[in-house]
ROVO-918449 format. One record per residue (C-alpha): x, y, z. Coordinates in steps of 0.25 Angstrom, whole numbers, plus 2048, in hexadecimal, padded with zeros to 3 digits. Each point is the difference from the previous one (the first is absolute). Example, Ala and Ser with C-alpha at 12.3 -4.5 7.8 and 13.67 -1.06 7.14 Angstrom:
8317EE81F
80680E7FE
This chain:
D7E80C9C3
80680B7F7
8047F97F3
80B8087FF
8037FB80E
7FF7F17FC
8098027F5
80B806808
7FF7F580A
8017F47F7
80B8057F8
80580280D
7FF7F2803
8057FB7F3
80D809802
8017FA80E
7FE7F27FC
80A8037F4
80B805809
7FF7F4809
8007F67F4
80C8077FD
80880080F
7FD7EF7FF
8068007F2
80B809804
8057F680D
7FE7F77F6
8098037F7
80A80380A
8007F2808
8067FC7F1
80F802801
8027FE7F0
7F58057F6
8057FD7F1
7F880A7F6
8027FB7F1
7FD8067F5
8038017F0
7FC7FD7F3
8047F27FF
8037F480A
7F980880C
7FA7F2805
80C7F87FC
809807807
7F780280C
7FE7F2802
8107FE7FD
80080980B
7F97FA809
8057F37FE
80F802803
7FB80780D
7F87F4805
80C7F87FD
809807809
7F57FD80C
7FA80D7FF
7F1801802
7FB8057F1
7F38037FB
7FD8057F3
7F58067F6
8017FE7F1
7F58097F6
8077F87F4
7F67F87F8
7F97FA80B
80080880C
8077F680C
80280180E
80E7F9803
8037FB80F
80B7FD808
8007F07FC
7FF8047F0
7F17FD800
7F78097F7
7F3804801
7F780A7F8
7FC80D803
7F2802802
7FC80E7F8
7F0801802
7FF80F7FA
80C7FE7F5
80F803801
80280D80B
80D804807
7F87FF80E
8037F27FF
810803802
7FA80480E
7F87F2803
80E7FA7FC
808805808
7F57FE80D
8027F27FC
810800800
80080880C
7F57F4808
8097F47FB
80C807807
8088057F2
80F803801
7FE8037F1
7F68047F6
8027FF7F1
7F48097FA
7FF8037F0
7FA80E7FB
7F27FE7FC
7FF80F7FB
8028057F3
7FC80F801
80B808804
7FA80780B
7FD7F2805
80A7FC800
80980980A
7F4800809
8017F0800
80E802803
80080C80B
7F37FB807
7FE7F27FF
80C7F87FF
80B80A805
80B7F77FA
80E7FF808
8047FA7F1
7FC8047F4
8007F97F2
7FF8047F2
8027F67F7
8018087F3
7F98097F9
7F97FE7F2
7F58067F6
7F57F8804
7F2806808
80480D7F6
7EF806803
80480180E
80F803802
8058067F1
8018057F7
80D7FC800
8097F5806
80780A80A
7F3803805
7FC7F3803
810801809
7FC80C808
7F17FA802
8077F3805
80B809808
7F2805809
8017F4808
80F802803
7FF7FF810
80480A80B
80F7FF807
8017F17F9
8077F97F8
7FC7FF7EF
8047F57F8
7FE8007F2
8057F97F2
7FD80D7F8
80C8067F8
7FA8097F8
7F980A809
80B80080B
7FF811800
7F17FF805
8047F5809
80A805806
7F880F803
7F37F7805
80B7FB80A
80680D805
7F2805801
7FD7F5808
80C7FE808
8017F17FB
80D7FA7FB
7FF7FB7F2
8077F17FC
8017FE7F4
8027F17FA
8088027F5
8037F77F5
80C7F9803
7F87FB80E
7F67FB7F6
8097F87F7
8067FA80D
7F27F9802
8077F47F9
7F87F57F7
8027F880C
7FA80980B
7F48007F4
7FE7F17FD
7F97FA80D
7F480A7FB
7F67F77FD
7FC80D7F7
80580A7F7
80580C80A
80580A7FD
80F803804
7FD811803
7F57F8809
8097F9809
80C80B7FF
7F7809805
7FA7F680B
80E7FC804
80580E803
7F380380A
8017F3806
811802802
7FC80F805
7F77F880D
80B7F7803
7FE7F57F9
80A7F67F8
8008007F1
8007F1800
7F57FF80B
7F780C7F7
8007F77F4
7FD7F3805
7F4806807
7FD8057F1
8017F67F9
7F57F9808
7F680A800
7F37FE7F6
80280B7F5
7F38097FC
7F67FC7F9
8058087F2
80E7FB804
8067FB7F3
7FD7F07FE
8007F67F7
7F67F57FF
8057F57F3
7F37F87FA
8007F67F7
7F38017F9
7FC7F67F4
80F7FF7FB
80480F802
80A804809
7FB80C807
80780A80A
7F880B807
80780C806
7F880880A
80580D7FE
7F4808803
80680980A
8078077F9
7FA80A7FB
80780C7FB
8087FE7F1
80E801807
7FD7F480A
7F87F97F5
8098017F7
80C7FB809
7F87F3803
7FC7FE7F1
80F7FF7FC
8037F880D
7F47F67FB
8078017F3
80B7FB803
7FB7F5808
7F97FA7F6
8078017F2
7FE7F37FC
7F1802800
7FB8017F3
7F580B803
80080B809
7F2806804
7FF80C80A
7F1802805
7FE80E804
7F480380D
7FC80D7FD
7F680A80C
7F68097FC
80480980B
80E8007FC
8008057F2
80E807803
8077F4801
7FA7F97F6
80580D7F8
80C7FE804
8027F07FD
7FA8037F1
80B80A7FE
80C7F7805
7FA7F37FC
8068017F0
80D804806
8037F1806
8037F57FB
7F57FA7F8
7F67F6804
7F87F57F6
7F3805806
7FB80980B
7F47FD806
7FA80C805
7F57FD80D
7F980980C
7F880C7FE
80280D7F8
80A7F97F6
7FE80A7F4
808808806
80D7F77FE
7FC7FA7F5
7FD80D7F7
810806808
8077F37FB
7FB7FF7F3
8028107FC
80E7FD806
8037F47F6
7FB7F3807
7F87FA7F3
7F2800803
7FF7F07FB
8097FC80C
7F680580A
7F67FA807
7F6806806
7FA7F780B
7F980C809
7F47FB80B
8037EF7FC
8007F780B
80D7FA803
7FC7F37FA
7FF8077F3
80E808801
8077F2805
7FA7F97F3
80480C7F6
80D801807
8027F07FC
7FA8017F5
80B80B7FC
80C7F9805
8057F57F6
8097F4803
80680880F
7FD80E805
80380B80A
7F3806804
80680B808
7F380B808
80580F803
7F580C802
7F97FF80D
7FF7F4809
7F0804802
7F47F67FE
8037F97F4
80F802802
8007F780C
7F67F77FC
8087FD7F3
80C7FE80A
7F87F5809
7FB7FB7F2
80C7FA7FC
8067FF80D
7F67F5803
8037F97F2
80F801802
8087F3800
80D806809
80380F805
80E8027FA
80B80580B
80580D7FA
80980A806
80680C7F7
């Protein structure tokens, strides 16, 4: 045969077999009545599984998928399993979610934003998930190689996955211009949670956390919920039972040779805004504490954030000590000191195993500490997390 021939009739074959994959994942995206497409910065997997939660409270058949730290696949009776990525992290697999929601017989699915590059994005959004609501939780400078320069940048890359004749709900305040003209272009309605809806998230809707939420995260939850018909009341006690992600803000107490030890995972948050916010929460948590250490996972691959981090970092409150862990930790280190932290109150713990970090961390932490992790969740963020997690006496019930 002509291999000119050949050619054309396999590629032929492969568009074929493509637009038939395509026609099973369209029906299956259409025997789903409700497809909930969240996005943002920060609280992405929080809120999607807040989501999810008040829906399944209300009796309504809910799925979800969280990227988050670990990624998770929620069913319709809370249970969780992981989600089995052979050749790495691809947006193809939104498309083996949603076969799965669609065979389990889904009234609704609850699916993150796996994509970063802007392109990606919308074409998650426009052919893979074809949300009837949308959800950007906020938008902030963080992934800046990818989305920036700027933070506005990172709003219009999040604004690609705005869906089609929909509804978008958001947290954002700053960027509402570019919101608001995504959503004419789209022919979506824009809700908008504004902040006196927040501060009606009330310290006693907040305390049956077993966790430290965020009150944007339920304010924002809430309002999808309300919009699908279902009670306020209802939404949050489904919530407050759900099982938070695993860079969810904890606290693990240990007692350890005669030193009172608090560790605060707050690993997820990644960007200096969101770190920040949860370093003064921590803060103010644990004054009496006599020493505050602040352990730092830093990514090769990320060099922009940790750019970023080393520039805010000597414009917090101070800690006693910050331990700095991961790969790629010159690159904070050389920012924070140039920007005024003292080089003498660094510690850099770059490649140790997590038994050597845990004894440092001690070893640095007098009478009573809070051992508080932000940077990235990855490899030895996590496993620092189970460290002491395994060795805590109590999990403190917290709720801000």
């Amino acid at each position: 045969m002509n291999p000119t021939l050949l050619i054309c009739l396999l590629l032929g074959i492969v568009i074929l077999f493509l637009l038939f994959e395509y026609r099973i994942h369209d029906r299956n995206l259409n025997s789903i009545p409700v497809r909930i497409h969240v996005n943002g910065t920060r609280g992405k997997s929080s809120v999607t599984r807040l989501i999810a939660a008040g829906l399944r409270a209300d009796g309504i058949k809910t799925y979800a998928k969280t990227t988050g730290s670990v990624p998770r696949v929620v069913t319709d009776d809370g249970s969780e399993y992981p989600v089995f990525r052979p050749g790495g992290a691809n947006i193809i697999e939104q498309v083996r979610i949603v076969s799965f929601a669609a065979r389990q017989g889904a009234h609704a699915l609850v699916i993150e934003c796996m994509a970063l590059q802007p392109f990606l994005q919308f074409l998650t959004e426009a052919k893979l998930v074809r949300a009837t609501h949308g959800v950007i939780t906020n938008a902030r400078a963080d992934h800046l190689d990818l989305m920036g320069p700027t933070e506005r940048d990172v709003s219009l890359a999040l604004l690609g996955t705005t869906p089609h004749k929909a509804r978008l709900f958001t947290c954002e305040q700053d960027y509402l211009e570019d919101f608001e003209a995504a959503c004419e272009d789209r022919e979506t309605d824009l809700v908008v949670v504004q902040e006196e809806e927040i501060r009606s998230v009330s310290r006693e809707d907040m305390q049956p956390f077993p966790y430290v939420e965020h009150k944007e995260n339920v304010a924002l939850a809430l309002k999808v919920c309300e919009s699908l018909g279902v009670s306020r009341q209802t939404a949050l006690q489904g919530m407050w039972k759900a099982s938070p992600d695993v860079g969810a803000m904890q606290e693990f107490r240990l007692t350890f040779f005669g030193r009172e030890l608090f560790f605060v995972n707050g690993f997820a948050a990644n960007d200096p805004e969101s770190s920040e916010t949860i370093w003064r929460i921590a803060l103010q948590r644990h004054e009496r504490l006599e020493r505050k250490i602040m352990v730092i996972n830093t990514r090769a691959d990320r060099p922009d954030r940790s750019k970023c981090l080393g520039e805010a970092i000597p414009g917090w409150p101070p800690a006693h000590k910050y331990l700095v862990i991961g790969t790629g930790t010159y690159r904070l280190v050389k920012t924070a000191i140039d920007r005024g932290v003292h080089p003498s109150l660094i510690l850099n713990a770059e490649d140790s195993t997590v038994e050597r970090v845990f004894e440092e961390a001690v070893r640095i932490s007098g009478r009573s500490a809070m051992i508080m992790g932000i940077g990235n969740i990855a490899s030895p963020g996590l496993e620092l997390v189970t460290y002491f997690q395994n060795r805590a006496d109590f999990h403190p019930e917290s709720g801000v």
